[in-house]
C-alpha positions in Angstrom: 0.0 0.0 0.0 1.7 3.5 -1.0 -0.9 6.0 1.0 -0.5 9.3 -1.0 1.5 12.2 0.2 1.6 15.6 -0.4 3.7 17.6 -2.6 4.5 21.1 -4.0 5.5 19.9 -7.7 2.8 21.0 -9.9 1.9 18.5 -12.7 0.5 18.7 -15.5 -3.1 19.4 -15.9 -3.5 17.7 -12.4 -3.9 21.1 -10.0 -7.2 20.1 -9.0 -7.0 16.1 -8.8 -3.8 16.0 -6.6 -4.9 18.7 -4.3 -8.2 17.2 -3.9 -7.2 13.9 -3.4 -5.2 15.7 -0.1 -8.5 17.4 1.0 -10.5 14.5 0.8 -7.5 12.2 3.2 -8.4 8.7 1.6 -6.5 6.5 2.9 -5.8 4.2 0.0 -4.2 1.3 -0.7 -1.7 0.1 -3.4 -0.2 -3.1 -3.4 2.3 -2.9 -0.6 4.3 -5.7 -2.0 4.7 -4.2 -5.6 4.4 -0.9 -5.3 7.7 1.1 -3.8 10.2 3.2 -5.2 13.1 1.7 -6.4 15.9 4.0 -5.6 18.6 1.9 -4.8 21.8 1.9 -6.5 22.1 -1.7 -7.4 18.5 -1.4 -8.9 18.0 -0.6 -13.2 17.4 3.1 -13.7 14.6 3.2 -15.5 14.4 7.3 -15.6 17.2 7.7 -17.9 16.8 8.5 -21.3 13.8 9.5 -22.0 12.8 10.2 -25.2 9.7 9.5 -25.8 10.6 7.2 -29.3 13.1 5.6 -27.2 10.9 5.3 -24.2 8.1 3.8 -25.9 10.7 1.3 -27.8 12.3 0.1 -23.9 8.5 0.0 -22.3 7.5 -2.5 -25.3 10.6 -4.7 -24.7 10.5 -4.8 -21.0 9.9 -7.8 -18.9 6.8 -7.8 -16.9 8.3 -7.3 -13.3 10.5 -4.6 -14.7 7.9 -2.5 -16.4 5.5 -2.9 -13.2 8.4 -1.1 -11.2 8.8 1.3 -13.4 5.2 2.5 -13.0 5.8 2.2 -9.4 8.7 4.8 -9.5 6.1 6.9 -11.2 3.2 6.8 -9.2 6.1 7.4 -6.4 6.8 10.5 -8.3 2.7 11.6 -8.2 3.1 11.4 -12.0 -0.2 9.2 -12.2 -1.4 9.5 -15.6 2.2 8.3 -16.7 1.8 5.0 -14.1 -1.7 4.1 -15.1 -0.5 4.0 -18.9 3.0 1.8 -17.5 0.4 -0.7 -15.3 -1.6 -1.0 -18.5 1.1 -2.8 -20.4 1.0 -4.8 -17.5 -2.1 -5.6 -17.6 -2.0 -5.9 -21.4 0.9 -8.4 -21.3 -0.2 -10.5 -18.0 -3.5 -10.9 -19.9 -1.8 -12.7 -22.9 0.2 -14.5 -20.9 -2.3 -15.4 -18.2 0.0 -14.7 -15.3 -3.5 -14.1 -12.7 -0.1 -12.4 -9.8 0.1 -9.4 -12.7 -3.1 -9.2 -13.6 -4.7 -8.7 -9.7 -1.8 -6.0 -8.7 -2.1 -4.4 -12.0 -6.0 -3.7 -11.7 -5.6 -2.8 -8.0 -2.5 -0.2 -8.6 -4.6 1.0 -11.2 -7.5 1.9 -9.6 -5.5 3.3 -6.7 -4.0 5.6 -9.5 -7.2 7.0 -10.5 -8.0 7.4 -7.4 -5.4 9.3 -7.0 -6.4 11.5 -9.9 -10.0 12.3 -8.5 -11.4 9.6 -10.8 -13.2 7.7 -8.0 -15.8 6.1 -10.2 -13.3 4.7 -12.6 -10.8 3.7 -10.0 -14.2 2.0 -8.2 -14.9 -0.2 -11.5 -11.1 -1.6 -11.4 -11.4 -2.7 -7.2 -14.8 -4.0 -8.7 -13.1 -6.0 -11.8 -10.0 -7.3 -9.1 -12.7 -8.2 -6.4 -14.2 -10.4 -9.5 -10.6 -12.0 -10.0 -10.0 -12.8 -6.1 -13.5 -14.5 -6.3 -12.9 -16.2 -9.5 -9.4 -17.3 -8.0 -10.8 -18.0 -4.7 -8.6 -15.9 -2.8 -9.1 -14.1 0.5 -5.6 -13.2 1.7 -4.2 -10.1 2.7 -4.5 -8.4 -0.6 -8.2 -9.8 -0.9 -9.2 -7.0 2.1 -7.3 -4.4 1.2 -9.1 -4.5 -2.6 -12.2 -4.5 -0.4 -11.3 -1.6 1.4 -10.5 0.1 -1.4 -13.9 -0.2 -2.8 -15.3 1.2 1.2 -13.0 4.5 0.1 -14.5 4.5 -3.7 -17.9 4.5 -2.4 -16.9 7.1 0.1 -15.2 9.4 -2.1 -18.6 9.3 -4.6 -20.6 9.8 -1.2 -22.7 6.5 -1.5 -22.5 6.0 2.2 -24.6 2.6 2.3 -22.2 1.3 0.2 -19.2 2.4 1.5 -20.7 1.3 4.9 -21.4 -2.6 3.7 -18.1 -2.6 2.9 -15.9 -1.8 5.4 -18.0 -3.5 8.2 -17.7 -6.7 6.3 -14.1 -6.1 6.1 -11.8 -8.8 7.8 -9.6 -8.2 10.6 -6.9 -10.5 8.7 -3.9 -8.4 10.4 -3.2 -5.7 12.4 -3.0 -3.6 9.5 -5.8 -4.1 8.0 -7.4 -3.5 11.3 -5.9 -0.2 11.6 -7.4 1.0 8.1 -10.4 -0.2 8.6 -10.7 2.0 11.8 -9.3 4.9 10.0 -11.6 4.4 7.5 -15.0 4.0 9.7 -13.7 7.0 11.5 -13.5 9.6 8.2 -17.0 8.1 7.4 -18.7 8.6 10.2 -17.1 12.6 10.4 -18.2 12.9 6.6 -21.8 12.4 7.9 -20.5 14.7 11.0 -21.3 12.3 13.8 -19.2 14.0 16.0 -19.6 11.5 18.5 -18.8 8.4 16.5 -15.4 10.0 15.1 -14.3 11.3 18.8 -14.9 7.7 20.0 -12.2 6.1 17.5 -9.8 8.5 18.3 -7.7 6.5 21.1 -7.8 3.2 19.2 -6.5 4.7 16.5 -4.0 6.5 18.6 -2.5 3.5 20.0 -2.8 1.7 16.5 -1.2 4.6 14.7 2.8 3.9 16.7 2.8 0.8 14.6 2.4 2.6 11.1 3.6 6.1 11.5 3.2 6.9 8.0 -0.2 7.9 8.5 0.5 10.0 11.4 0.3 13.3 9.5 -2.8 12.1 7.6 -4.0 11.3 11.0 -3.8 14.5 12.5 -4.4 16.4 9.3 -8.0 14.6 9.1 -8.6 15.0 13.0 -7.9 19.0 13.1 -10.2 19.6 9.4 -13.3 17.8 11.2 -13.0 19.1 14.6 -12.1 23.1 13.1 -14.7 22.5 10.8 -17.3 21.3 13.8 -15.6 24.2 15.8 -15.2 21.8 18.7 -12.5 23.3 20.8 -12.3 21.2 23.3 -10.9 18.4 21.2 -9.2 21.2 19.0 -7.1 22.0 22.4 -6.3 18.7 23.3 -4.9 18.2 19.3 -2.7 21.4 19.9 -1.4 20.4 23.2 -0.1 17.4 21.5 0.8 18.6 18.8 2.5 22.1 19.1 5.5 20.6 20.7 6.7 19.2 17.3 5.4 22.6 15.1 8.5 22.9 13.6 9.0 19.7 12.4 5.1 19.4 10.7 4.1 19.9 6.9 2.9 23.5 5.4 -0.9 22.1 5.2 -0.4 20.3 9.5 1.1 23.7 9.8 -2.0 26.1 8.5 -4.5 23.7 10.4 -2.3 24.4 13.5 -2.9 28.1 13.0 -6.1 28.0 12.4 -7.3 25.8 15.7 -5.1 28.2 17.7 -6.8 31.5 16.1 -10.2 29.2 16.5 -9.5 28.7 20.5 -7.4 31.7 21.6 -7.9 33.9 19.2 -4.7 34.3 17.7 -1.9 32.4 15.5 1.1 30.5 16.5 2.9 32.1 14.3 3.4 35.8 13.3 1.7 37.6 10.8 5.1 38.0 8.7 5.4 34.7 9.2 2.0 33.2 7.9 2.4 35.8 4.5 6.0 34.5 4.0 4.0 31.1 2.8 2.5 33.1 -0.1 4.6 32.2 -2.3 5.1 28.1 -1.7 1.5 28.4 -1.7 0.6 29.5 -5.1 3.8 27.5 -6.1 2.2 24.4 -5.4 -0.9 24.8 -7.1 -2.8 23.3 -4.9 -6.1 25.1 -4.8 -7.2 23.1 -1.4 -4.0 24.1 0.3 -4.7 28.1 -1.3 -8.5 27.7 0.3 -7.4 26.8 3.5 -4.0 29.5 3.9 -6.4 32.2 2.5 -9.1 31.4 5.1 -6.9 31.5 7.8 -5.9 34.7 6.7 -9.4 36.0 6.1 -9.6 35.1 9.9 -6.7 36.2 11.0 -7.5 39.8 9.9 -11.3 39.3 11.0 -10.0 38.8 14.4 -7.6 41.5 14.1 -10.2 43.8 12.6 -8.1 44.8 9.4 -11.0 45.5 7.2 -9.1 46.2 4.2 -6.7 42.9 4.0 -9.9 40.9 5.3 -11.8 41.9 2.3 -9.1 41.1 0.1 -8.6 38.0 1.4 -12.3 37.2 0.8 -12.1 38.1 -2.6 -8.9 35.4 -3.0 -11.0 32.9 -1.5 -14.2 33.4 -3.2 -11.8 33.8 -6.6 -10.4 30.7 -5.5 -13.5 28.7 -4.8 -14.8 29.3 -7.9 -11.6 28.2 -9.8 -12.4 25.0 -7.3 -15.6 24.7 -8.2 -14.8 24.4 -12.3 -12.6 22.0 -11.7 -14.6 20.0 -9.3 -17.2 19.7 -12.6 -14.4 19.4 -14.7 -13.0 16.6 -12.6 -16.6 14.6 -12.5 -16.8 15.3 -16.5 -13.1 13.4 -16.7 -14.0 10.8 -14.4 -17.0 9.9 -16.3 -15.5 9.8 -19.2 -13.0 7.3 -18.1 -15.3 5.8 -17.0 -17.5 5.7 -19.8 -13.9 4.5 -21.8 -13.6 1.5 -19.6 -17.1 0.4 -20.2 -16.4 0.6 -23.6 -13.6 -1.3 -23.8 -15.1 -4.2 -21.1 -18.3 -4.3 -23.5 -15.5 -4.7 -26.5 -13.6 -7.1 -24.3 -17.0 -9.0 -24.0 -17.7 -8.9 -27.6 -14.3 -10.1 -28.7 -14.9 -12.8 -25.9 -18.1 -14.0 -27.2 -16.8 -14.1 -31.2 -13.3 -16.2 -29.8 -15.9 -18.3 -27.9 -18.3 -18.8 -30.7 -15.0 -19.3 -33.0 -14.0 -21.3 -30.6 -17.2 -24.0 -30.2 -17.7 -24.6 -34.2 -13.6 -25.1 -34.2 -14.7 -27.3 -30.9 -17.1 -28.9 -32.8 -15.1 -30.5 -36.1 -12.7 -31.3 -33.5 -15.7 -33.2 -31.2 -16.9 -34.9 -34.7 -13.0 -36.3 -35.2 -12.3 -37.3 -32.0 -15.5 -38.7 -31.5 -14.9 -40.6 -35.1 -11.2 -41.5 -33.5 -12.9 -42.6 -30.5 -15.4 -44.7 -32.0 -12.3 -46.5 -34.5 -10.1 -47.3 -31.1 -12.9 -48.8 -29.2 -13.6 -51.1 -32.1 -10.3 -51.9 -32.2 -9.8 -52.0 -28.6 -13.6 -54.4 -28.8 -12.1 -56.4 -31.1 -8.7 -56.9 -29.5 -10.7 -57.7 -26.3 -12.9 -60.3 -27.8 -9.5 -62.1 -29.4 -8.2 -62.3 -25.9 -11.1 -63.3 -24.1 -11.4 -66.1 -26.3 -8.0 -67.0 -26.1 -8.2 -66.8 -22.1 -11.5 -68.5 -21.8 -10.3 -71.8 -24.4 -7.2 -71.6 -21.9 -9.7 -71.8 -18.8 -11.4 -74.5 -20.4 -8.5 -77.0 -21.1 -7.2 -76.2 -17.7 -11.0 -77.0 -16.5 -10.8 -80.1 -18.2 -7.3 -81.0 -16.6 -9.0 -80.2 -13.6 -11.8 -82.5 -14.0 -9.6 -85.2 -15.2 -7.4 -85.3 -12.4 -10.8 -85.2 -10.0 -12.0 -88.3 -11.5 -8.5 -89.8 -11.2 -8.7 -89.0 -7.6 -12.1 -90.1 -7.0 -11.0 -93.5 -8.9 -7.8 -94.0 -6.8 -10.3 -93.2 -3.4 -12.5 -95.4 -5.0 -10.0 -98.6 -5.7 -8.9 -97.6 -1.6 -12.0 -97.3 -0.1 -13.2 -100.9 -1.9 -9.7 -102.7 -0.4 -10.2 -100.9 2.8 -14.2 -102.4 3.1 -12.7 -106.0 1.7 -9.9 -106.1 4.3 -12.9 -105.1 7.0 -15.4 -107.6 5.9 -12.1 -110.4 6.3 -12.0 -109.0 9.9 -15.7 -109.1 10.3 -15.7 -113.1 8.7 -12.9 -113.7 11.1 -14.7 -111.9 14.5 -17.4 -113.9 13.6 -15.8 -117.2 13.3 -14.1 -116.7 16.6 -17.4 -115.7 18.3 -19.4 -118.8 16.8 -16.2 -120.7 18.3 -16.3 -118.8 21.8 -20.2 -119.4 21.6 -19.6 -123.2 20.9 -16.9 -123.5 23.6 -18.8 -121.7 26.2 -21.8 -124.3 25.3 -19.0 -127.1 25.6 -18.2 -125.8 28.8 -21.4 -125.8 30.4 -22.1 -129.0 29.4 -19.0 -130.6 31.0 -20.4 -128.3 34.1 -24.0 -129.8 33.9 -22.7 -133.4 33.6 -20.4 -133.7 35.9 -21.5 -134.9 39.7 -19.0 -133.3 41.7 -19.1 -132.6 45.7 -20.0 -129.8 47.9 -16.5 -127.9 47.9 -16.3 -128.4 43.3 -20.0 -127.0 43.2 -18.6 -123.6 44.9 -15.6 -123.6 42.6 -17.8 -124.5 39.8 -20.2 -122.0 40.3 -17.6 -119.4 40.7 -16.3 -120.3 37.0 -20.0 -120.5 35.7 -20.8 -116.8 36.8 -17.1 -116.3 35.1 -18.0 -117.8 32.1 -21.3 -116.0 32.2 -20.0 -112.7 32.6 -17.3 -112.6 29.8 -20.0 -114.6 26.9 -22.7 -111.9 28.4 -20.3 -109.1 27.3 -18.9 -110.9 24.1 -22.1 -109.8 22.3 -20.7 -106.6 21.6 -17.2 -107.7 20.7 -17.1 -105.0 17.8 -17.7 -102.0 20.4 -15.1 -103.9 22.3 -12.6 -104.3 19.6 -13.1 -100.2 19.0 -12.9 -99.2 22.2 -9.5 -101.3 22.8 -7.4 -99.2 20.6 -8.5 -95.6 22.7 -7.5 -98.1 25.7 -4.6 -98.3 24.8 -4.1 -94.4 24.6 -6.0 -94.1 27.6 -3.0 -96.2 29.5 0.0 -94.7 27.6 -1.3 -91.4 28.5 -1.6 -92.5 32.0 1.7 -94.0 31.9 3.2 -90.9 30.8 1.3 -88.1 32.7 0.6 -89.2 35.4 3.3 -91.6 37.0 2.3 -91.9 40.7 -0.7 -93.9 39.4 0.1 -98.0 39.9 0.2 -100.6 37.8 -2.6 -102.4 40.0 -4.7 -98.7 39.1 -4.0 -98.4 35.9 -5.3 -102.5 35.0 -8.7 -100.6 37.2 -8.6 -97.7 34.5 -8.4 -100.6 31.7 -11.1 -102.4 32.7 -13.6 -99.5 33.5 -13.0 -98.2 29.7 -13.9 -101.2 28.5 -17.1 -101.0 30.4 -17.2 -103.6 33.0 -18.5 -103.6 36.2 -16.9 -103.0 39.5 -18.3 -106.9 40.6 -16.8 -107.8 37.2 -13.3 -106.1 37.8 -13.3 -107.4 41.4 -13.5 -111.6 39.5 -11.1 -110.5 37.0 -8.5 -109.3 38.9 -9.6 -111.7 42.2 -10.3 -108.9 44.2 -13.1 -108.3 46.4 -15.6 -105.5 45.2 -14.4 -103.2 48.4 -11.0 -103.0 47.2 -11.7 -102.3 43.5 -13.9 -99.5 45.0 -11.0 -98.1 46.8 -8.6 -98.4 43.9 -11.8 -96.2 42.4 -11.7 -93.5 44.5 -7.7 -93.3 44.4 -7.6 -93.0 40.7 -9.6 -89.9 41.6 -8.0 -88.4 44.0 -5.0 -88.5 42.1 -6.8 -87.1 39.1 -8.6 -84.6 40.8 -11.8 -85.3 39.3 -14.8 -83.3 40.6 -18.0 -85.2 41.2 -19.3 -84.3 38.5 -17.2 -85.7 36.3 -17.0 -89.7 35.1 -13.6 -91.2 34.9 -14.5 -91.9 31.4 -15.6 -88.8 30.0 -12.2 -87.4 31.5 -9.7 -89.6 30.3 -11.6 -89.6 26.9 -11.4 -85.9 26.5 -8.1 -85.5 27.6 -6.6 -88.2 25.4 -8.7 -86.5 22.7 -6.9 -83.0 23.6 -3.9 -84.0 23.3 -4.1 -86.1 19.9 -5.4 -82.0 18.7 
């Protein structure tokens, strides 16, 4: 942002816009980033040689970053109409090349430049165009609120309040900067509506805001002194010269004037003398600034109305009424120009548009042909692609198929091969089953032979007992023959139920582990007892020490533990 200062170079046909871009104090914005002078010696100096053949020639041949700092050394120069025509190229050039960076600080340097000028309207439809870009860009940075405030101070300047208004309160406080203009902004619009109240109650935010940008400290104080002289408030106009007077010497011409004038206002008399104030004469008219001339000639108008000097207050009178009417033409004059830039840029945006709309229509039929080809293209590759496809799918799926065939041959060769087992497995079983058989019809014709010799044999009282004895033996083995094939089964998990024994738990006995054997093969304690000539008493107490030494719960059978455990640990 390069906030525009006064000077007391006249330029060209710009009397009225310079001077009147000082009396109005908008605090505006240029690209902070971009726009500076460029002073320093190891810098190109871009001022020499300039003729304007040879000028036009190194403008046309410069690189973009170059040419935009040479408009920046002119605008630093107040020579505005000379900047605006450099940041055109710019624009020209970043638009052909599509560089968006160029094209944003161009509008927005630009438009500060016309602003500058007095052309508030035109330098409003530029903040306007670059507010369109930031959208279109999707930007809201820094620069994105500055552009905006900009627009608040366009909006100002043309006194459209509501709009100016909209703008600044939806301003952002992205930074501290921002902040601080936005403030300084509100407070210059609330004073242009002269609410007196609302402009005294920004004064000691800003006050405390303005130590961290003190280049708007005489801007400051200039704007504070031409409200509150102009509300004749003089209470506030005190406490301005109270802080102010201390550093007199040191202030601009125009601070200077507005100092003299709140002093006349509030003690009726200048701070300086009256030799002293028509010394200025001369810079005065010098300067061509005819805001600068109204305010030094109606200080002196008052300074001899106080003083009672009819004759030099009437002539002072006449230089300010002279002067306000060379004012006033300009001020029409100024709106006339301003329009009619205006009025240009329309113009050219509705020519812009045109050109647009013939590159686009241009654009759509060439779009079109080339839609028709590539579509043709489009429709040959598929085809090809299609028929590529097809090749290879058919080549894939006669691949699938012989392997599917493989597949299916080697499944029935498997289910032959479990076939042939399974039928040798069932013969060898049905020899087993032939063979258990045989031995059972055996064991059932010996147990018949048996009980025969028992039955025919007369024996005496002490070979019935014994007899008897070997009868209930022969009984309860035959009785449980009847399911040798459960037997037979159940023998081989016997003989993992002992191993396991044998190996996990050793303090078991070999007298408890023939108990264990005969339980899993189902026979009864009375049974086990005969078997292993015990009585029934001690098998039960063999019984109960297999499970203690198990640690079997009551719930549990000795069966369905040693089962499941033997089961675990084949898993």
């Amino acid at each position: 942002m390069y906030f525009c200062k006064k000077t007391t170079k006249p330029t060209l046909n710009c009397s009225l816009k310079k001077c009147h871009m000082i009396k109005m104090y908008s605090v505006f914005l240029l690209f902070i980033l971009i726009v500076k002078p460029c002073f320093s010696e190891n810098k190109v100096n871009l001022n020499t040689n300039n003729s304007p053949s040879n000028t036009k020639e190194n403008v046309e041949n410069l690189p973009l970053n170059l040419l935009f700092e040479k408009g920046s050394n002119a605008y630093a120069k107040y020579e505005y109409d000379q900047a605006i025509q450099l940041w055109k190229k710019v624009l020209e050039k970043a638009e052909k090349l599509k560089d968006s960076n160029f094209i944003i600080k161009s509008n927005i340097n630009i438009g500060a430049s016309y602003n500058a000028l007095g052309f508030h309207k035109t330098a409003l439809n530029y903040f306007l165009k670059t507010e369109a870009l930031f959208n279109n860009y999707k930007l809201q940075e820094a620069p994105y609120w500055i552009n905006h405030l900009n627009i608040g101070v366009c909006y100002m300047s043309l006194e459209q309040f509501k709009n100016s208004e909209k703008y600044f309160e939806t301003t952002k406080n992205f930074n501290n900067y921002i902040v601080f203009l936005k403030k300084l902004n509100l407070a210059k619009w609330f004073a242009l509506q002269d609410q007196q109240e609302k402009f005294i109650s920004f004064q000691s935010d800003i006050e405390k805001r303005i130590v961290e940008f003190p280049m708007y400290y005489e801007i400051w104080n200039e704007m504070q002194l031409d409200f509150l002289i102009k509300w004749k408030n003089t209470n506030e106009i005190k406490k301005a010269l109270d802080r102010l007077k201390p550093e007199y010497d040191q202030q601009n011409i125009h601070l200077k004037l507005l100092l003299n004038r709140g002093n006349l206002l509030v003690y009726n008399q200048t701070i300086e003398s009256e030799s002293k104030l028509l010394s200025y004469n001369e810079l005065i008219i010098d300067s061509n600034d005819m805001y600068l001339k109204d305010l030094y000639y109606s200080l002196l108008k008052l300074f001899y109305y106080t003083s009672n000097n009819i004759t030099k207050y009437h002539f002072f009178s006449e230089l300010c009424n002279q002067n306000e009417a060379a004012l006033n033409k300009e001020k029409n004059m100024l709106h006339v120009e301003d329009f009619k830039a205006a009025k240009e840029l329309d113009e050219i945006k509705l020519k812009y548009k045109e050109e647009k709309l013939k590159n686009e229509l241009i654009q759509n039929k060439l779009s079109k042909s080339e839609l028709k080809f590539l579509l043709s293209l489009v429709i040959i590759v598929m085809g090809i692609g299609i028929i590529f496809l097809v090749i290879r799918n058919y080549k894939k799926n006669k691949k699938i198929i012989a392997l599917s065939l493989i597949q299916s041959q080697n499944e029935l060769n498997k289910k032959e091969f479990e076939k042939v087992v399974l039928t040798e497995n069932l013969k060898e079983k049905a020899e087993e089953l032939t063979v258990s058989i045989l031995n059972i019809k055996k064991v059932a014709l010996l147990k018949k032979q048996l009980e025969k010799i028992i039955d025919e044999k007369n024996p005496n009282q002490d070979e019935k007992d014994i007899l008897k004895q070997v009868k209930v033996c022969l009984n309860s083995f035959f009785d449980n023959y009847r399911e040798l094939n459960l037997l037979m089964q159940k023998k081989l998990n016997v003989d993992k139920i002992v191993s396991f024994i044998s190996k996990e738990f050793p303090e078991i006995s070999s007298k408890e582990t023939e108990v264990i054997e005969y339980i899993m093969l189902h026979f009864t304690t009375k049974e086990i007892a005969v078997l292993m000539d015990k009585s029934e008493k001690s098998i039960e107490y063999y019984r109960s020490q297999i499970r203690k030494k198990l640690q079997l719960q009551s719930n549990n059978t000795l069966e369905q533990y040693l089962n499941s455990r033997v089961k675990d640990s084949d898993s």
